[in-house]
Structure formats: structure tokens, C-alpha cells
N, C-alpha and C positions, 0 to 999 in steps of 0.2 A: 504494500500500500504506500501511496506517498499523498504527504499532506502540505496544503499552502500554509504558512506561515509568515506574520509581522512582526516582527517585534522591535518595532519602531512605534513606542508606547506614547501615547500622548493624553495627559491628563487637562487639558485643554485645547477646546473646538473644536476637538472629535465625535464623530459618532461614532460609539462603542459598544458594544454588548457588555455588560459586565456580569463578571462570576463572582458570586456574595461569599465572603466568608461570614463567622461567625464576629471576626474584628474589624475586618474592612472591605471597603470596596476597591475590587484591581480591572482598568479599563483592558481586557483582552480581546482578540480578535478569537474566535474558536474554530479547532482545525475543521477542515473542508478536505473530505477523502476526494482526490484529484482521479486517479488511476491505479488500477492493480496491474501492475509487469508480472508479465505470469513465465519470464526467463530472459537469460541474460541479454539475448537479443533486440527484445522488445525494450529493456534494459536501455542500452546503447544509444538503441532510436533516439531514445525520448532523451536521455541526457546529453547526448549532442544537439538534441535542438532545444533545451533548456536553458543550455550555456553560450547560446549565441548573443552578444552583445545587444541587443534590437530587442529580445524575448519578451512577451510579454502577455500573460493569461486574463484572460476575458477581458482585453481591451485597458490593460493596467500594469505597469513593472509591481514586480513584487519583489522581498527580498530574498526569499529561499525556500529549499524544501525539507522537509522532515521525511523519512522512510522507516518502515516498519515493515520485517523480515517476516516468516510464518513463524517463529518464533520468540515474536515479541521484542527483536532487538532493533532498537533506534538509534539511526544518525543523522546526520542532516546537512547539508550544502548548502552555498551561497550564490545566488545569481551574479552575475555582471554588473547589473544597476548596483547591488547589494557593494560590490566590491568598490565599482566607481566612487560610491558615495561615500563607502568607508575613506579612501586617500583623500577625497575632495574635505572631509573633513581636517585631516592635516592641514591641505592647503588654506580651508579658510583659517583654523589655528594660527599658521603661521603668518599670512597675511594681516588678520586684525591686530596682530601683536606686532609686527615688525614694519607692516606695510607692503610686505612681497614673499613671494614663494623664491627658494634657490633651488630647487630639485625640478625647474619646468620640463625636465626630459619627463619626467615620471607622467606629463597627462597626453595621454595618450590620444585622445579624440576632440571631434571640435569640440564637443558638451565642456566637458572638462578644461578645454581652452579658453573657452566662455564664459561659464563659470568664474575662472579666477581673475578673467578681467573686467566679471561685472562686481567683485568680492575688491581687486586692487581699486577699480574705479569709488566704490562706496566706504570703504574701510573704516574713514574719518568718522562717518554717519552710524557706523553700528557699536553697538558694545561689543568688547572682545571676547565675552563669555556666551555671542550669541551660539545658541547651538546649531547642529547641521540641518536638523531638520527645522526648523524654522526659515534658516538662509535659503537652504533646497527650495521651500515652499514660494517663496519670496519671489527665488530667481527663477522658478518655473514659472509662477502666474505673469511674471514682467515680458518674458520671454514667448509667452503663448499670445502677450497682447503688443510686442513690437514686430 
């Protein structure tokens, strides 16, 4: 079995499902059985086209998957988006705090190029403890509307 997973948690301005404990409330998203590989082939398939940079399930990047063996064992993988976003966080770190990234070999694609010179262009304007997903959100909505 393999399941989608977020866990890019957001305790504000999301819509959540939430699982009650008896002490608190935790904003989760809850897994969604995706596909049963029923061998290593069908396997293959699906994780090379999972891992393609572009990927993205019912019309939305996600960050990764969870899998579950017939015997109850679980791992779990990261997409592309999932990775990009993870260094893009470096890079906004290192930008808000310095002004600029030195490692610009490291982005690889235009997103990631873009990114850091809508993050160098802004820098002055955000606090440096802004987090990634808030920036990500930012420069995505700026980005769908220039």
C-alpha cells in the first residue's frame, strides 16, 4: 500500500481535519491509500514516475509517500517538490540573514532561481525567522499572479 502524506503542518489558515486527543488538538492531514503495487515491477513504474521533478497527484505537489509492506512495515520517501523546498529553505535562511545565497550552483531549476531572487529582491521587507512555508506560499501566489 502506499499513502499520501503532509507534513507540512500548519496551525494557521488551514483547513484541517483534526485528530482529538484527550489533551489537545493536532491539525493532521489523514492518510489516503493511493495504490497497492502488487510487485516489484509495478513497483518501478510508479516510483519513477513519482520522482519526476513536475509530479504531481490530483492536480497538486505533495510532499511524499508512506508504504506499507504485507507485513506491516513502513517507510517513506520524498518527492522532488518535497526536496526542492527543503534547500530553498537554506537558501531563504541564508538570504534573510546575510542578504544572498553562496552555494547558487546548488538550484538547480528556474523555480529555485526565482525563488531566490524574489527572496534577494525582498529580504529587507521580511523577518528572518520567516519560515519556508509561509515565503513558498507568498512566492507562489505573487508568481501565479505576475
Amino acid at each position: 500500500m502506499c499513502y499520501e502524506y503532509d507534513v507540512a503542518l500548519s496551525f494557521a489558515g488551514e483547513d484541517r481535519k483534526f485528530v482529538e486527543d484527550e489533551e489537545y488538538l493536532l491539525p493532521v492531514k489523514l492518510d489516503e491509500q493511493m495504490h497497492i503495487l502488487n510487485n516489484w515491477n509495478e513497483f518501478a513504474y510508479w516510483f519513477e514516475e513519482v520522482c519526476a521533478d513536475d509530479y504531481q497527484y490530483n492536480d497538486k505537489y505533495i510532499e511524499g509517500f508512506v508504504f506499507e509492506d504485507t507485513t506491516g512495515f513502513m517507510c517513506k520517501t520524498k518527492t522532488a517538490y518535497y526536496k526542492m523546498w527543503k534547500l530553498l529553505r537554506s537558501v531563504a535562511k541564508d538570504t534573510l540573514t546575510c542578504g544572498y545565497f553562496s552555494k547558487t550552483g546548488a538550484l538547480q531549476n528556474i523555480t529555485m532561481n526565482q525563488f531566490y531572487g524574489w527572496v534577494k529582491n525582498k529580504f529587507k521587507t521580511f523577518d528572518k525567522n520567516t519560515n519556508i512555508i509561509t515565503l513558498r506560499n507568498m512566492f507562489e501566489t505573487e508568481s501565479r499572479t505576475s
